[in-house]
Residue frames as a rotation matrix with the C-alpha (Angstrom) as fourth column:
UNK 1
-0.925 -0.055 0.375 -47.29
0.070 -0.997 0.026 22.51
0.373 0.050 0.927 -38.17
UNK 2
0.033 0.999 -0.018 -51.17
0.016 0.017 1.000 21.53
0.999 -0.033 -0.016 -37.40
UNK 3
0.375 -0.105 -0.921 -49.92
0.843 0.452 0.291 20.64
0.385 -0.886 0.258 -33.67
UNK 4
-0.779 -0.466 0.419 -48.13
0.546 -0.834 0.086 23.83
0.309 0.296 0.904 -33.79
UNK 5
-0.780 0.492 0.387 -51.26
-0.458 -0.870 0.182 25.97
0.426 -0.036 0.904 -34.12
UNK 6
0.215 0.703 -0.678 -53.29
0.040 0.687 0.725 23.71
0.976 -0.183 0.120 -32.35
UNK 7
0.250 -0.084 -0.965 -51.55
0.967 -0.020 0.252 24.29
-0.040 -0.996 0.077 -29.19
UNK 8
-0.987 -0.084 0.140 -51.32
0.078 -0.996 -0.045 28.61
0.143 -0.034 0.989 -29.90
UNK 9
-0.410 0.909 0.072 -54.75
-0.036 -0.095 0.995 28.23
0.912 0.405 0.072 -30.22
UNK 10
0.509 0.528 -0.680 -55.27
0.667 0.257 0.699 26.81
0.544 -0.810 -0.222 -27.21
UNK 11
-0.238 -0.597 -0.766 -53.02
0.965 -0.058 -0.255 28.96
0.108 -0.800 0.590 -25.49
UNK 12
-0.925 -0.056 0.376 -54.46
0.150 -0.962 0.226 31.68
0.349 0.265 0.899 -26.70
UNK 13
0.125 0.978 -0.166 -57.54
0.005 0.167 0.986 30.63
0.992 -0.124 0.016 -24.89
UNK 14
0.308 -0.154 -0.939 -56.06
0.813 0.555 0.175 30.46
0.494 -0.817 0.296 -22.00
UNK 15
-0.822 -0.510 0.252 -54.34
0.508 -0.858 -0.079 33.69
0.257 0.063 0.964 -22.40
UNK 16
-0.165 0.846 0.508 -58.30
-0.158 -0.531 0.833 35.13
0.974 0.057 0.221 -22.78
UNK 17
0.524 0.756 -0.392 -59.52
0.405 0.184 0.896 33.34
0.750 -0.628 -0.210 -19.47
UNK 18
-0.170 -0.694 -0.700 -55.87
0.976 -0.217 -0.022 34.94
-0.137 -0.686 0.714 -17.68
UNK 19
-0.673 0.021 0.739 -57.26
0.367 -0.858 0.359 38.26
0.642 0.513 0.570 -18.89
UNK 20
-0.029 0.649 0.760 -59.99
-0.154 -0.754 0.639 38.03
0.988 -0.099 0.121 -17.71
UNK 21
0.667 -0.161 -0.727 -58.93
0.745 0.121 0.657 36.96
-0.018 -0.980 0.200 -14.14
UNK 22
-0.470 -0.883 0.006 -56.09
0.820 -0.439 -0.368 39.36
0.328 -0.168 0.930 -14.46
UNK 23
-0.583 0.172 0.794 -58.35
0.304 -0.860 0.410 42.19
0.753 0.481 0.449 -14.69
UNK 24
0.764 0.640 -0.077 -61.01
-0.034 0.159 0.987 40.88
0.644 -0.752 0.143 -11.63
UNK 25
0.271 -0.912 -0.309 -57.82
0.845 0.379 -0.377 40.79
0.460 -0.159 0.873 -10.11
UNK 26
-0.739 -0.597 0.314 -56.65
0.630 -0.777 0.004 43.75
0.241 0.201 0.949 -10.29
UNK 27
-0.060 0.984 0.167 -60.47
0.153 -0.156 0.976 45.20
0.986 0.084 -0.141 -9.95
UNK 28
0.859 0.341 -0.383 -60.71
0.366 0.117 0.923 43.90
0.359 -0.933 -0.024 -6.32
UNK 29
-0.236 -0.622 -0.747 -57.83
0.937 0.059 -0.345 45.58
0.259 -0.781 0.568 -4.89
UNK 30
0.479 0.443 -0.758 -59.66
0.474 -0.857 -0.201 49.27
-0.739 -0.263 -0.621 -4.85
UNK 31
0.806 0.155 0.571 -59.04
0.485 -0.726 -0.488 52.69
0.339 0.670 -0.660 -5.90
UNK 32
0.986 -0.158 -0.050 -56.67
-0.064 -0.642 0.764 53.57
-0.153 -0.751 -0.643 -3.67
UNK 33
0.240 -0.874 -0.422 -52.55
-0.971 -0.220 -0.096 54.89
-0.009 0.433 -0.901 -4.05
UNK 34
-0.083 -0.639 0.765 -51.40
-0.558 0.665 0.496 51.48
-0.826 -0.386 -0.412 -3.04
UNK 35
0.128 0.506 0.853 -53.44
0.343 0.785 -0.517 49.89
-0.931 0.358 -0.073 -5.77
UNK 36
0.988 0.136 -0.074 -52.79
0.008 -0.521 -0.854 52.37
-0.155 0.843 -0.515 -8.55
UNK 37
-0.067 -0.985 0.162 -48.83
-0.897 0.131 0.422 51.97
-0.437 -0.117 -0.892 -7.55
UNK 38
-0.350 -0.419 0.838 -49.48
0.051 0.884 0.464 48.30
-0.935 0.206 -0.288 -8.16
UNK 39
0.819 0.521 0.239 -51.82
0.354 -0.131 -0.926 48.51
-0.451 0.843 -0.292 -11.41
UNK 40
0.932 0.196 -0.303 -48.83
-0.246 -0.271 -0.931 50.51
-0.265 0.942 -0.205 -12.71
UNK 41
0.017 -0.770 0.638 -46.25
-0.705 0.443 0.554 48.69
-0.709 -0.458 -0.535 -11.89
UNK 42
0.146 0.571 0.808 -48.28
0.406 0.710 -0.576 45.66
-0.902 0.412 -0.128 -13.59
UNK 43
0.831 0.498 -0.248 -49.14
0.072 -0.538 -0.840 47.90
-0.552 0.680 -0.483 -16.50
UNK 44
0.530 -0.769 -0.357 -45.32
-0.790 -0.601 0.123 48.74
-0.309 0.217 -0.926 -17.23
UNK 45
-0.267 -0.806 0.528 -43.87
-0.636 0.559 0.532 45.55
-0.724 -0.194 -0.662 -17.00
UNK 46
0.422 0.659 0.622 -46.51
0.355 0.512 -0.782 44.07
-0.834 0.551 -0.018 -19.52
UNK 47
0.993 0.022 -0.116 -45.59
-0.062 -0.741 -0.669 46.72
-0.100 0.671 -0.734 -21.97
UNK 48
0.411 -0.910 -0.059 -41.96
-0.900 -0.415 0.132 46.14
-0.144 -0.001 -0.990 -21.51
UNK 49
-0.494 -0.262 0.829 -42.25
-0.247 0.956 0.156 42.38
-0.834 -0.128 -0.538 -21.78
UNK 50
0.527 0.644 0.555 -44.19
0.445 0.347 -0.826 42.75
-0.724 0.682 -0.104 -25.06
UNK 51
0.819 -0.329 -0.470 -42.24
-0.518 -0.775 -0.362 45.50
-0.245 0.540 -0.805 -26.10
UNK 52
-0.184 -0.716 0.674 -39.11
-0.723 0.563 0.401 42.77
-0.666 -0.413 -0.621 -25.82
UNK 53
-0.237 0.596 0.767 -40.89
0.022 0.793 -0.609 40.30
-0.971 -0.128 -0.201 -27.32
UNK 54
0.778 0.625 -0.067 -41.88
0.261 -0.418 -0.870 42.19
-0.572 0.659 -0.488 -30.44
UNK 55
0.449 -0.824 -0.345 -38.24
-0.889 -0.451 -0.079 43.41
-0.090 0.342 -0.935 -30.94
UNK 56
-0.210 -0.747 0.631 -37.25
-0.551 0.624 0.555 40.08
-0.808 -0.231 -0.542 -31.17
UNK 57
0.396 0.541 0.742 -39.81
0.528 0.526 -0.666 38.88
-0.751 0.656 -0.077 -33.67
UNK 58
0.960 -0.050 -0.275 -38.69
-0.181 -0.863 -0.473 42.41
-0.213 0.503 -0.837 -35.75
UNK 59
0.152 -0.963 -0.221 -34.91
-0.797 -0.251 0.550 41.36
-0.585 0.093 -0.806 -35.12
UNK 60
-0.185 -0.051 0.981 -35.50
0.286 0.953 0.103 37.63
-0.940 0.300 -0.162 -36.39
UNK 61
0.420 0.664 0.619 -37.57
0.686 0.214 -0.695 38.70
-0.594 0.717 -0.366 -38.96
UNK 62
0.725 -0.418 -0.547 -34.73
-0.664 -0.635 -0.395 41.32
-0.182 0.649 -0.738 -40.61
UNK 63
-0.303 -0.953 0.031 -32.59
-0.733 0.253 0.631 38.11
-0.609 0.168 -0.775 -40.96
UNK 64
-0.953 -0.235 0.194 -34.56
-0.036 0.719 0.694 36.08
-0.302 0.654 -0.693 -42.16
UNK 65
-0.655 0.736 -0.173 -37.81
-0.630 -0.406 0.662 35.81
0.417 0.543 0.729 -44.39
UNK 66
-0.592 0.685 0.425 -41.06
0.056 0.561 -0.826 34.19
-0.804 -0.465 -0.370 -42.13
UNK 67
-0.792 0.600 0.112 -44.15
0.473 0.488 0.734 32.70
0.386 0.634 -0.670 -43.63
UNK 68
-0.409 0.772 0.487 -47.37
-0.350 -0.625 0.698 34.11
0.843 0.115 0.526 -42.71
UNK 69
0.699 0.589 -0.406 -48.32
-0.216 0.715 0.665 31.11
0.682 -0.377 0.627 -40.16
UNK 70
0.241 -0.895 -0.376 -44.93
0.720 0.424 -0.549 30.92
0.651 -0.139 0.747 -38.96
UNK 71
-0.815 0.010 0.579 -45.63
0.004 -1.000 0.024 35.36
0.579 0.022 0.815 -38.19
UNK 72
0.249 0.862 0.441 -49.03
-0.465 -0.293 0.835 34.63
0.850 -0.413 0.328 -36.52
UNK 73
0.498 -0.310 -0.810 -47.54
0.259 0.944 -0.202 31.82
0.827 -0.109 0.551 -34.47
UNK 74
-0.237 -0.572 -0.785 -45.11
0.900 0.175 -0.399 33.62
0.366 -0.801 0.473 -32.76
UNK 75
-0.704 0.387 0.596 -47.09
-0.466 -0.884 0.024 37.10
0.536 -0.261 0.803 -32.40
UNK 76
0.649 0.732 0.208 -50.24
-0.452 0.152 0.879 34.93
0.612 -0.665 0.429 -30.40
UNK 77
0.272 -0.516 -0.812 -47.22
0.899 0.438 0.023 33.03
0.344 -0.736 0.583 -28.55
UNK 78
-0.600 -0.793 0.104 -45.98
0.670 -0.569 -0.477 36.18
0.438 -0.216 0.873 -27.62
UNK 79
-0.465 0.367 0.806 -48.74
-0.632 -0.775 -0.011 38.21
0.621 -0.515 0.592 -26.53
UNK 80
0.706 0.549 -0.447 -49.97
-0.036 0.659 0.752 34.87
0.707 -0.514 0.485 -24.67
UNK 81
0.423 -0.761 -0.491 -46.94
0.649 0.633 -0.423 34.94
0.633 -0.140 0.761 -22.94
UNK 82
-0.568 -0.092 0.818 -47.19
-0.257 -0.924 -0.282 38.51
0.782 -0.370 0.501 -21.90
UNK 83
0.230 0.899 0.372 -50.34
-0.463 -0.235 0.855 37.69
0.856 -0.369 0.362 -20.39
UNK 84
0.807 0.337 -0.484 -49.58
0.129 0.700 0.702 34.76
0.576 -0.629 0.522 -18.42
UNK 85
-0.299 -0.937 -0.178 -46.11
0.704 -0.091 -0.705 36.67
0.645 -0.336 0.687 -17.38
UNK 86
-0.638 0.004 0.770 -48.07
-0.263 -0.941 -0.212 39.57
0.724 -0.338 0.601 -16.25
UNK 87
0.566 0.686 -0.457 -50.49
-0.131 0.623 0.772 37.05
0.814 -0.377 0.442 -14.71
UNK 88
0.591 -0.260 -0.763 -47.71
0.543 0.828 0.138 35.78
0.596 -0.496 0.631 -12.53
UNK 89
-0.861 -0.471 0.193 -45.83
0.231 -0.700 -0.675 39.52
0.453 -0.537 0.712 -11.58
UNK 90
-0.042 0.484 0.874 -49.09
-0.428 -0.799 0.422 40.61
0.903 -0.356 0.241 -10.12
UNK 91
0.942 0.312 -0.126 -49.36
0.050 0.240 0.970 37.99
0.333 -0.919 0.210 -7.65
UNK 92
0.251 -0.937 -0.243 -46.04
0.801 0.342 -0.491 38.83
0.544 -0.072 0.836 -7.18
UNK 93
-0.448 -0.018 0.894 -46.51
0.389 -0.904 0.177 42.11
0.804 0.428 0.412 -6.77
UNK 94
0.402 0.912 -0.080 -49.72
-0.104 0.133 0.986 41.55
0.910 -0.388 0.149 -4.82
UNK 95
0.716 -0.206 -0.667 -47.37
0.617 0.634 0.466 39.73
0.327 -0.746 0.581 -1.99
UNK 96
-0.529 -0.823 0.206 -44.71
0.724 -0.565 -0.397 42.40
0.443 -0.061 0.895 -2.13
UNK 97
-0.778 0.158 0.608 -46.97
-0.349 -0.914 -0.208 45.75
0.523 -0.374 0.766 -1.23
């Protein structure tokens, strides 16, 4: 279990440093419709890929009873997982418009 959170941990560092490139990212393409089309594009799918994500932890977790550590686990996998998904649709995104 120590390996376990030992590698959320780290990923959850990683998750921080894909933030904050996501965001400089997202920063440098302007102000303009094309950018705000992508931004919410970006925005939506994040939310819908957490929102997923969450309902699954909620659906597991009405069958069966989770530990506390077992509960933090997959909530920092899971919003780390947003990130680095939403990381990868923008430059998708980015290449598309």
């Amino acid at each position: 279990m120590e390996k376990i959170i030992m590698f959320t941990n780290s990923l959850t560092i990683a998750a921080f440093f894909a933030v904050i490139g996501l965001v400089l990212s997202v920063a440098k393409e302007g102000k303009d419709e094309r950018a705000v089309f992508m931004a919410y594009q970006l925005f939506r799918f994040l939310f819908v890929f957490l929102l997923g994500l969450l309902s699954l932890i909620i659906l597991y977790t009405s069958w069966r009873t989770l530990n506390y550590v077992f509960l933090r686990i997959c909530l920092t996998t899971s919003l780390s997982l947003t990130v680095f998904a939403g990381l990868v649709y923008w430059q998708i995104i980015r290449k598309k418009y």
